[in-house]
C-alpha positions as CSV (number, residue, x, y, z in Angstrom):
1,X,1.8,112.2,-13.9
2,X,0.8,110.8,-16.8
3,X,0.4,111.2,-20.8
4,X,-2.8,111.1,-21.8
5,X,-4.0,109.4,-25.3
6,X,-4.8,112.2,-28.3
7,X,-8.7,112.2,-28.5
8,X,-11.6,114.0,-30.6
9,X,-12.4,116.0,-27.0
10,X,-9.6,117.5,-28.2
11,X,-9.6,117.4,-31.7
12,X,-8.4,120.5,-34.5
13,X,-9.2,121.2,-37.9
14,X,-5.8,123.4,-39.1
15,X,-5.9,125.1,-42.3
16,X,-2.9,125.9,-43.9
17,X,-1.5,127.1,-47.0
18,X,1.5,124.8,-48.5
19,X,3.6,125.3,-51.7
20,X,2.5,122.9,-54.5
21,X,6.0,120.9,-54.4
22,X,6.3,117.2,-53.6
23,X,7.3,116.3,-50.2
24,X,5.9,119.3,-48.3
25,X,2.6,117.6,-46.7
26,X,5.2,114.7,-45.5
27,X,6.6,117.5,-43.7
28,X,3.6,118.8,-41.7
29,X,2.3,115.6,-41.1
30,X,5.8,114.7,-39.8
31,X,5.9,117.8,-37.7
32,X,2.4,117.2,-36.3
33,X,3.8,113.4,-35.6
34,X,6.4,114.6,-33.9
35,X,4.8,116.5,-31.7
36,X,2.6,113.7,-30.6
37,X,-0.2,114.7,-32.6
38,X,-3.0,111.5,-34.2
39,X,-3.7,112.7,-37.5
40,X,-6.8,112.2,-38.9
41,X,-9.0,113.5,-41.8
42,X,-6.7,115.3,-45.2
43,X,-8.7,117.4,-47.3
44,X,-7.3,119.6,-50.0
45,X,-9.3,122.6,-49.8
46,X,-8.2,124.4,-52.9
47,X,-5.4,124.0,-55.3
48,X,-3.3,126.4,-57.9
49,X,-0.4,125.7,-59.8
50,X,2.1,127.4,-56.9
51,X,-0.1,127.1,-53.4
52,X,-2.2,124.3,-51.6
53,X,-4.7,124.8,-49.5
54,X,-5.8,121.9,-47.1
55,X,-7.4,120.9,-43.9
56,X,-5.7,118.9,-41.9
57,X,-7.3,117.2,-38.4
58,X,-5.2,116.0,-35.7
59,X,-6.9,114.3,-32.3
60,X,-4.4,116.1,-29.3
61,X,-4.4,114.9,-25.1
62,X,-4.9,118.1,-23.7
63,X,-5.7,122.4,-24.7
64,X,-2.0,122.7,-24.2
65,X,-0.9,120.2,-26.3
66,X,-2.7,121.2,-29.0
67,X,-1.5,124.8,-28.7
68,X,2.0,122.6,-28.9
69,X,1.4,121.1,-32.1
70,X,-0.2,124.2,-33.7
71,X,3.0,125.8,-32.8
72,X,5.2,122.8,-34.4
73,X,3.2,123.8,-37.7
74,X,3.7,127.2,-37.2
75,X,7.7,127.1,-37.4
76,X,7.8,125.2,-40.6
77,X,9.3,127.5,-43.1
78,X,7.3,128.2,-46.6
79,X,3.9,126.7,-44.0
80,X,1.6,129.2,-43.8
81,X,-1.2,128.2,-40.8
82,X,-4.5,130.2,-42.1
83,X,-7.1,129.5,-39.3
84,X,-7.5,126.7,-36.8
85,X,-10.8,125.3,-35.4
86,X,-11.4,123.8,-32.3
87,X,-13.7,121.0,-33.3
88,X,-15.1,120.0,-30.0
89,X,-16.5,124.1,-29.8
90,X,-17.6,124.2,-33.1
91,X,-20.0,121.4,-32.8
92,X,-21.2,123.2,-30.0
93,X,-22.2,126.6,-31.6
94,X,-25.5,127.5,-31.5
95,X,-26.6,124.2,-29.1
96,X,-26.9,120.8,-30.2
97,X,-30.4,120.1,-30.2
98,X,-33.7,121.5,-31.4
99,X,-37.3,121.3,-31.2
100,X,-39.1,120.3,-34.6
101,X,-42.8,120.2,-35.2
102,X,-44.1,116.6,-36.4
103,X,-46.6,118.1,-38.4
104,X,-45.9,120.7,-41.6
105,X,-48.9,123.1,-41.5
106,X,-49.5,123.8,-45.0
107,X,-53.4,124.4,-44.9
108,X,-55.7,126.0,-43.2
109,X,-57.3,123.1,-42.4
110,X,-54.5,121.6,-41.1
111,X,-54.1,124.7,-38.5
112,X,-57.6,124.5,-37.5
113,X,-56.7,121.3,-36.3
114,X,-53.7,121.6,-34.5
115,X,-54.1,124.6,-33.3
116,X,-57.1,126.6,-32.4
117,X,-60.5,125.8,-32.5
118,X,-60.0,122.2,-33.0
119,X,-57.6,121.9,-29.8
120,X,-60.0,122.9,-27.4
121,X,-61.9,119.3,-28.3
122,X,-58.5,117.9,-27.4
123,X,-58.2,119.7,-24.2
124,X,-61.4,119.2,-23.0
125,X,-61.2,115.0,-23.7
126,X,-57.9,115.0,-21.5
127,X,-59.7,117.5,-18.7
128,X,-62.6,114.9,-18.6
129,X,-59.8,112.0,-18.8
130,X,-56.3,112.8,-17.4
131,X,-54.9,109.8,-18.7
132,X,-55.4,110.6,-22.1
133,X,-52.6,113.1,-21.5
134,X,-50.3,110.1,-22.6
135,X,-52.2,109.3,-26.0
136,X,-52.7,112.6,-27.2
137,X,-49.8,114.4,-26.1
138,X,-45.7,114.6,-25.8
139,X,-45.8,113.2,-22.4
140,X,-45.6,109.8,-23.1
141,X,-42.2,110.2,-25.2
142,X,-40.8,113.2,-22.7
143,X,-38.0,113.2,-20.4
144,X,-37.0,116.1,-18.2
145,X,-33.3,116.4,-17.8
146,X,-32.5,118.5,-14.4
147,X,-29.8,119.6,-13.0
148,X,-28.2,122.3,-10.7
149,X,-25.0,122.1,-12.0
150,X,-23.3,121.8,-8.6
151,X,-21.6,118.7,-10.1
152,X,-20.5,118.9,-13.3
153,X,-19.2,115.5,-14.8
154,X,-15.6,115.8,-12.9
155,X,-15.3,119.8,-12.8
156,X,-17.3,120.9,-10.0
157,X,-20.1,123.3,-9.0
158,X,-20.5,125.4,-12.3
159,X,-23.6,126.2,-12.4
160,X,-26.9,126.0,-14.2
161,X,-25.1,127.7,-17.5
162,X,-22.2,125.9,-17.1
163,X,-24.0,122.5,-16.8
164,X,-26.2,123.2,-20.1
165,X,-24.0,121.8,-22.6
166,X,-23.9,118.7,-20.7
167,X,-27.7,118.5,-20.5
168,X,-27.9,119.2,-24.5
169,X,-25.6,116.5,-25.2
170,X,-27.5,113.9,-22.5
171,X,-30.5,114.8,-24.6
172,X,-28.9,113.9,-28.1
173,X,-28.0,110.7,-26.4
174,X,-32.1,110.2,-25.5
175,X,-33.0,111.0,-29.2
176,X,-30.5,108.7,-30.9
177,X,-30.3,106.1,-28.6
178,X,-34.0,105.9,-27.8
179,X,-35.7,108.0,-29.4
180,X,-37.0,109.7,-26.4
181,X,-37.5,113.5,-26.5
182,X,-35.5,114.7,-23.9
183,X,-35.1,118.6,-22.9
184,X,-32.5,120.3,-20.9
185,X,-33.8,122.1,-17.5
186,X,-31.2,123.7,-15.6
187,X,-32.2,125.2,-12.4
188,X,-30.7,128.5,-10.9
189,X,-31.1,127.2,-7.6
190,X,-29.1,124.8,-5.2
191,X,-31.7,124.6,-2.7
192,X,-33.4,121.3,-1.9
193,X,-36.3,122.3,-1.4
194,X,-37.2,124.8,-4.3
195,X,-35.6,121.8,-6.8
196,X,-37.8,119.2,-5.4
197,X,-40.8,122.0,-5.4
198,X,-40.2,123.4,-9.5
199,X,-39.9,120.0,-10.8
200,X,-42.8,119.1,-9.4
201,X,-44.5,122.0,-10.7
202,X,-43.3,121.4,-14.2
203,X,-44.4,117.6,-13.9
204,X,-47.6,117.5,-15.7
205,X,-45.5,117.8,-19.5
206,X,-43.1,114.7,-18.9
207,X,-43.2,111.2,-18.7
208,X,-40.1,110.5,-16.6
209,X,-37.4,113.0,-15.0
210,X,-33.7,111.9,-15.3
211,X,-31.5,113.9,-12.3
212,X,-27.9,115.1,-13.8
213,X,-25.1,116.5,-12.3
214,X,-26.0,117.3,-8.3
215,X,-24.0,117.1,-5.8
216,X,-24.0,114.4,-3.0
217,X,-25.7,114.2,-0.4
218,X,-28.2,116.9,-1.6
219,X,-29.4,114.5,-4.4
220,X,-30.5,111.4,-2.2
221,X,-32.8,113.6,-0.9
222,X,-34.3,115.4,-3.9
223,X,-34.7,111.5,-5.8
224,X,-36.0,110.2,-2.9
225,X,-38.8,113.0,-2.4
226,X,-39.6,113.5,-6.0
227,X,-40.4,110.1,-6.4
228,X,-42.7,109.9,-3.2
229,X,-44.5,112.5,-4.7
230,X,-44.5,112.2,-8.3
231,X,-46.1,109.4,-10.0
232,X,-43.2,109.3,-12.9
233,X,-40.5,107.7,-12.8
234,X,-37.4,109.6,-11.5
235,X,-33.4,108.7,-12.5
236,X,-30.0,109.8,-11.1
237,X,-28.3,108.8,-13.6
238,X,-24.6,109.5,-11.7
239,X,-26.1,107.3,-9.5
240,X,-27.7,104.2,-11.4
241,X,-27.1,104.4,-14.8
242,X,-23.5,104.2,-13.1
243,X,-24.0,101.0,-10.9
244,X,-26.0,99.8,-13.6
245,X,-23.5,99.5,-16.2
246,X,-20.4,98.7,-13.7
247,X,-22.8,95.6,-12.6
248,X,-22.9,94.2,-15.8
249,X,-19.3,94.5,-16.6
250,X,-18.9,92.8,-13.4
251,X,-21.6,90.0,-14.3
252,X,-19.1,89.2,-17.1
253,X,-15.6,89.9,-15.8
254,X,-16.5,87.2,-13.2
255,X,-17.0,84.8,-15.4
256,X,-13.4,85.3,-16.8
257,X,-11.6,84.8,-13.9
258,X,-14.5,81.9,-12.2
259,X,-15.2,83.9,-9.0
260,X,-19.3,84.6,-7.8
261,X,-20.6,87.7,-6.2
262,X,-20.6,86.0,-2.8
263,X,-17.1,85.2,-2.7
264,X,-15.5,88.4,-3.9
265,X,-14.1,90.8,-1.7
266,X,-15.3,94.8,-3.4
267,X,-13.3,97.7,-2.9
268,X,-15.0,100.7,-4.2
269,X,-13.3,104.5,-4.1
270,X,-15.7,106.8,-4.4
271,X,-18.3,107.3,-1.6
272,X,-20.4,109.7,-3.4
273,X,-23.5,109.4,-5.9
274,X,-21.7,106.9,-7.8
275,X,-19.7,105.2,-5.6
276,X,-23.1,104.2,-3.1
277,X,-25.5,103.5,-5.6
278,X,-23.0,100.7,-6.5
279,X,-22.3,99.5,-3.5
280,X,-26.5,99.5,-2.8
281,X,-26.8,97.3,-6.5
282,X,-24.0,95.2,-5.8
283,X,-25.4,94.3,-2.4
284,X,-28.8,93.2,-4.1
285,X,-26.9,91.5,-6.3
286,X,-25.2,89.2,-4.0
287,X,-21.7,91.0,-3.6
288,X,-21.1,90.3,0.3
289,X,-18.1,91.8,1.2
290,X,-18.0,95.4,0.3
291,X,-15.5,97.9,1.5
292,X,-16.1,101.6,0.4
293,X,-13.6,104.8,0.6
294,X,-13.3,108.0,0.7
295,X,-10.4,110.8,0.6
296,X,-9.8,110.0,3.9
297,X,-9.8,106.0,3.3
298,X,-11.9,102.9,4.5
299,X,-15.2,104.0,5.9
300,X,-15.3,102.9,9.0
301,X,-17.5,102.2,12.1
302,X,-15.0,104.2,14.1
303,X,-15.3,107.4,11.8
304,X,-17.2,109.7,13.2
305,X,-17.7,112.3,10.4
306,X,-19.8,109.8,8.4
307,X,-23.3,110.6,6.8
308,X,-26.4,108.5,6.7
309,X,-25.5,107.4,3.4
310,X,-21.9,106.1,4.7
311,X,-22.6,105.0,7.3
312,X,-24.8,102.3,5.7
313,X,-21.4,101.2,4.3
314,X,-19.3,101.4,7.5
315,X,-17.2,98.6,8.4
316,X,-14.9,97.7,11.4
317,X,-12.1,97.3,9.6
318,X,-9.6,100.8,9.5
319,X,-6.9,102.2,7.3
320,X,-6.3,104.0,3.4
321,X,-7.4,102.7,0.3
322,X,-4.2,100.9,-0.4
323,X,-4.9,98.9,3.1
324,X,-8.7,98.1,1.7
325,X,-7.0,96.6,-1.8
326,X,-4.7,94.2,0.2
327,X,-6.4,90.8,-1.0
328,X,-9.6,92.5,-2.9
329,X,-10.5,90.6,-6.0
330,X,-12.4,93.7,-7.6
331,X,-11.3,97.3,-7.2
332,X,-13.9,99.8,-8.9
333,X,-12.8,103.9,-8.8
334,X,-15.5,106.7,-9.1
335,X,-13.1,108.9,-7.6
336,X,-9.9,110.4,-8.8
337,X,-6.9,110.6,-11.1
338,X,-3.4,108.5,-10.3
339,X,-5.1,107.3,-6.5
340,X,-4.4,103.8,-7.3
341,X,-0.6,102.4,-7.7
342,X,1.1,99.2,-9.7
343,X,1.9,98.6,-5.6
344,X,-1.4,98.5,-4.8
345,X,-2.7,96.5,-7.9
346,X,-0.1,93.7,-7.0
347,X,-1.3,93.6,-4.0
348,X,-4.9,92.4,-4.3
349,X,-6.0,88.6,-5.0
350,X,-5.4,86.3,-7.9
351,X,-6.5,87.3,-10.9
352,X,-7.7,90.6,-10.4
353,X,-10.5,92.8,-11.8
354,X,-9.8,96.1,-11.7
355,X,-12.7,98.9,-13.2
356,X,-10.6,102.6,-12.8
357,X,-13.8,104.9,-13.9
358,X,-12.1,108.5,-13.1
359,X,-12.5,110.5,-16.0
360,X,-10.8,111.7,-18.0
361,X,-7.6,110.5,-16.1
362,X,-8.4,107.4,-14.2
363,X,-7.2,106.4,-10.9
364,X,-4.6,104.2,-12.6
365,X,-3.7,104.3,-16.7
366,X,-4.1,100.7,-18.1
367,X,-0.6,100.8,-19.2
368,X,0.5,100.5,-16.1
369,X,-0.7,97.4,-14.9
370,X,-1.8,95.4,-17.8
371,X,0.5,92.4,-17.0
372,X,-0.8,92.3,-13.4
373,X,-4.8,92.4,-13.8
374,X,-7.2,89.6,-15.1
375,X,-9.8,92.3,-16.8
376,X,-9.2,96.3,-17.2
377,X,-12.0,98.7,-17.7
378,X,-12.3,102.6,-17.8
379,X,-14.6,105.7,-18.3
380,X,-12.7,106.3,-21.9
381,X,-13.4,105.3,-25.2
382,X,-9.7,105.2,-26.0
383,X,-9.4,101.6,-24.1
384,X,-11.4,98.8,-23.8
385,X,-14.5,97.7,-21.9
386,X,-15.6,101.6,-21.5
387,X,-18.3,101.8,-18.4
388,X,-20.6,104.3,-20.0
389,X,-24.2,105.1,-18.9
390,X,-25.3,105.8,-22.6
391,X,-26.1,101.6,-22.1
392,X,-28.3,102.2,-19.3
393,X,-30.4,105.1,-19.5
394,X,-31.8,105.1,-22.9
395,X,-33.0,101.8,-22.4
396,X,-34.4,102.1,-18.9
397,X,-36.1,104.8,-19.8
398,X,-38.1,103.6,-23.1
399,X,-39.1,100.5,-21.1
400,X,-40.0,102.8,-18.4
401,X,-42.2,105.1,-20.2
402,X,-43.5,102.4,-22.9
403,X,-45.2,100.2,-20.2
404,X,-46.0,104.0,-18.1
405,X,-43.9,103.2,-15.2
406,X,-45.1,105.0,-11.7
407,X,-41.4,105.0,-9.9
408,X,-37.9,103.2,-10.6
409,X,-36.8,100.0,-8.9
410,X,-34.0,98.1,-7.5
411,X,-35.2,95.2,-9.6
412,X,-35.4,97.0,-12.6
413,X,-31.9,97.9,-12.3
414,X,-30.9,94.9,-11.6
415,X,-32.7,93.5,-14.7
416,X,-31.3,96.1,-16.7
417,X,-27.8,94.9,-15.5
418,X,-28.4,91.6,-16.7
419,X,-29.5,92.2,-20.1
420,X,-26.8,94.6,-20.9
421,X,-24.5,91.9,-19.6
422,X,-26.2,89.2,-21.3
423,X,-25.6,90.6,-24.7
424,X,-22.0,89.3,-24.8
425,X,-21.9,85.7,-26.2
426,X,-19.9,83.7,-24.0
427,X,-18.2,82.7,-27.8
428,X,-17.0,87.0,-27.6
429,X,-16.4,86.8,-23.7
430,X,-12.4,87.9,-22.8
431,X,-10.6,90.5,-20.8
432,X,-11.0,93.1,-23.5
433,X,-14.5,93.0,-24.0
434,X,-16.7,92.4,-21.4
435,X,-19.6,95.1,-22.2
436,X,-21.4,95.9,-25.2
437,X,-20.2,98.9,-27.4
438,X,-22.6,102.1,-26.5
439,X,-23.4,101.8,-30.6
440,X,-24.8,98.2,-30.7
441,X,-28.3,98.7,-31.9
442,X,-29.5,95.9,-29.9
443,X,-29.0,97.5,-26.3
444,X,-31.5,100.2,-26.1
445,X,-34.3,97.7,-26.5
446,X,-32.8,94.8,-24.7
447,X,-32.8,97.2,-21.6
448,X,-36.2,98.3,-22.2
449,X,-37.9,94.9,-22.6
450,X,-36.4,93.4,-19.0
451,X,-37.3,97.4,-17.1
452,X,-40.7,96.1,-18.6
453,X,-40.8,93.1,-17.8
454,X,-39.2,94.1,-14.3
455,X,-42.4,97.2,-14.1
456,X,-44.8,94.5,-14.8
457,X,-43.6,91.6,-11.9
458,X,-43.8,94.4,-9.5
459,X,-47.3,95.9,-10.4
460,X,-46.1,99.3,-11.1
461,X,-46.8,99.4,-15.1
462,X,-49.5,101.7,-16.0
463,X,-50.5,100.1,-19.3
């Protein structure tokens, strides 16, 4: 259906063995070239006056196409391939995080202190006073990261082991980003009612709880119960962190092409977590004219195999998601590869806006419609304006747990949306860059001051 871009997800380190003679690295790099391999990093491992030894990485699309260019190596005569590493697995070995203590215990003294006898003054001050829980311990700075593993980014039910590597690698982006200690715990459950129940028991250590990875509808549910009975803040990020940053993309790719939020006409494929959370933010934002599908097209007030959730979204009109895009000025996808066609695209309003978030093939490449849309954006990193909740969470929660936040509002998304949105001068505004890049140092804390400010209008701030 389509060729996908080389990327480091699937990135090699090969190590070969080349005769010292000019002109024979031209020929593996040409052979890797020609094979549709991105070369990137050359390093010369070890050298003698007949052999070479170097290390040569090359970004590939897919497991098979690197298995295609190792093989293109391979039949080079006088090449001899010596190992090769799959980088995306190696950085993986042995985890990627780790817990460090913040204190080096070097004395006795310094023991006696942290440890027993001297904790037991500590634990008795926050026994007296609970809320001292937050100055004298890691609560304040500690985010619970829970999953089931029923759905895994775009792969399915896989399980609290499978999901793990995720939840390590959400937690890296807490740390870095935020600096917020963040700890994977992956449940080996799927019932609703024993999640909501063990992360309410395990509570009392964090500060906030960010949901990952379960599947819809199950997941309304378990938010909307842990945060009626918890007095932390609780996340989906599949849900908000995605509306969040796909709001304020929209914020600025509407000011490209002069449209408001009242005027637009929405189409959003994708009824699950993602897909309804943005169609709830838009709504509060002031998008009026919203029209949501599924894999069985426009949800409508004549289905009758509609949820709650859906049915909130239900409209009168009928027909597939190509009907929905006939005159649509925005199409977002939180759905699935190749749905959406250059037919389809033409087909919408003047200067279209079209957000295609499947990943990692979305539901239309960029390539094929670049000539026909006002403003593209994807899931990838590989093309512009990536829609990645890395600028959402991080932020939301270090205003959240700075200013002690009891519960997560609509208005503190929505003031999340318009910082992250507001960091794009109007000078920088156009079609290719329409959000902030996930490294710009200044949107972690531009998030977290508006959620403050946000926590604080509302009354829900605990300091």
């Amino acid at each position: 259906m389509t060729n996908l871009t080389p990327n480091p997800s699937y990135s090699l380190t090969i190590r070969l063995q080349l005769p010292h003679q000019a002109g024979m690295l031209a020929t593996v790099t040409q052979a890797i070239a020609s094979a549709g391999g991105s070369i990137g990093q050359i390093d010369l491992i070890e050298q003698s006056h007949k052999t070479l030894t170097r290390d040569i990485t090359v970004d590939a699309s897919s497991s098979d196409h690197a298995e295609a260019i190792v093989s293109a190596v391979k039949g080079l005569n006088e090449i001899k391939v010596i190992d090769v590493y799959d980088r995306t697995f190696n950085l993986h070995r042995g985890g990627k995080i780790s817990v460090h203590s913040k204190i080096a215990l070097k004395s006795q003294d310094q023991l006696a202190m942290a440890y027993t006898p001297g904790v037991g003054r500590v634990c008795m001050a926050i026994a007296n006073d609970p809320a001292q829980v937050y100055n004298l311990t890691i609560k304040s700075n500690t985010v619970a990261i829970v999953t089931d593993g029923s759905a895994v980014l775009g792969l399915g039910n896989l399980g609290p082991l499978g999901a793990m590597p995720v939840m390590e690698g959400k937690a890296m982006l807490f740390k870095e980003f935020a600096g917020i200690d963040a700890f994977p715990i992956c449940l080996n459950t799927q019932d609703t009612d024993e999640i909501v129940e063990t992360v309410k028991r395990i509570a009392p250590v964090f500060g906030g709880v960010n949901l990952e990875d379960i599947s819809a509808p199950r997941c309304f549910e378990i938010e909307a119960r842990l945060q009626k009975e918890l007095d932390i803040p609780i996340f989906h990020d599949d849900q908000h962190g995605t509306a969040i940053v796909s709001l304020a993309a929209l914020i600025n790719a509407l000011k490209l092409v002069n449209k408001s939020m009242a005027q637009i006409r929405l189409v959003i494929n994708g009824a699950g977590a993602a897909g309804l959370a943005m169609a709830r933010l838009f709504r509060k934002a002031g998008v009026e004219h919203i029209i949501l599908c599924d894999s069985r097209g426009i949800l409508s007030t004549e289905r009758t195999d509609l949820n709650d959730q859906k049915l909130a979204f239900a409209v009168p009109e009928t027909g597939s998601l190509a009907d929905a895009m006939v005159g649509a000025d925005v199409f977002m996808g939180v759905s699935a590869p190749g749905v959406v066609t250059p037919a389809m695209v033409k087909a919408m309003a003047t200067a279209p806006i079209v957000f295609a978030m499947a990943n990692p093939i979305p539901e239309i490449q960029p390539e094929a419609v670049c000539d026909l849309v006002a403003v593209m954006a994807t899931g990838r990193s590989d093309y512009p304006n990536q829609i990645n909740n890395v600028l959402a969470f991080p932020g939301i929660f270090r205003g959240a747990l700075d200013c002690r936040a009891q519960t997560m509002t609509t208005s503190m998304f929505l003031e999340a949306a318009a910082a992250i949105a507001s960091l794009i001068k109007p000078s920088d505004l156009n079609k290719e860059h329409i959000i902030p890049s996930v490294f710009d140092e200044r949107v972690a804390p531009t998030v977290a001051s508006a959620v403050q400010r946000a926590a604080r209008a509302e009354g829900i701030a605990g300091n």
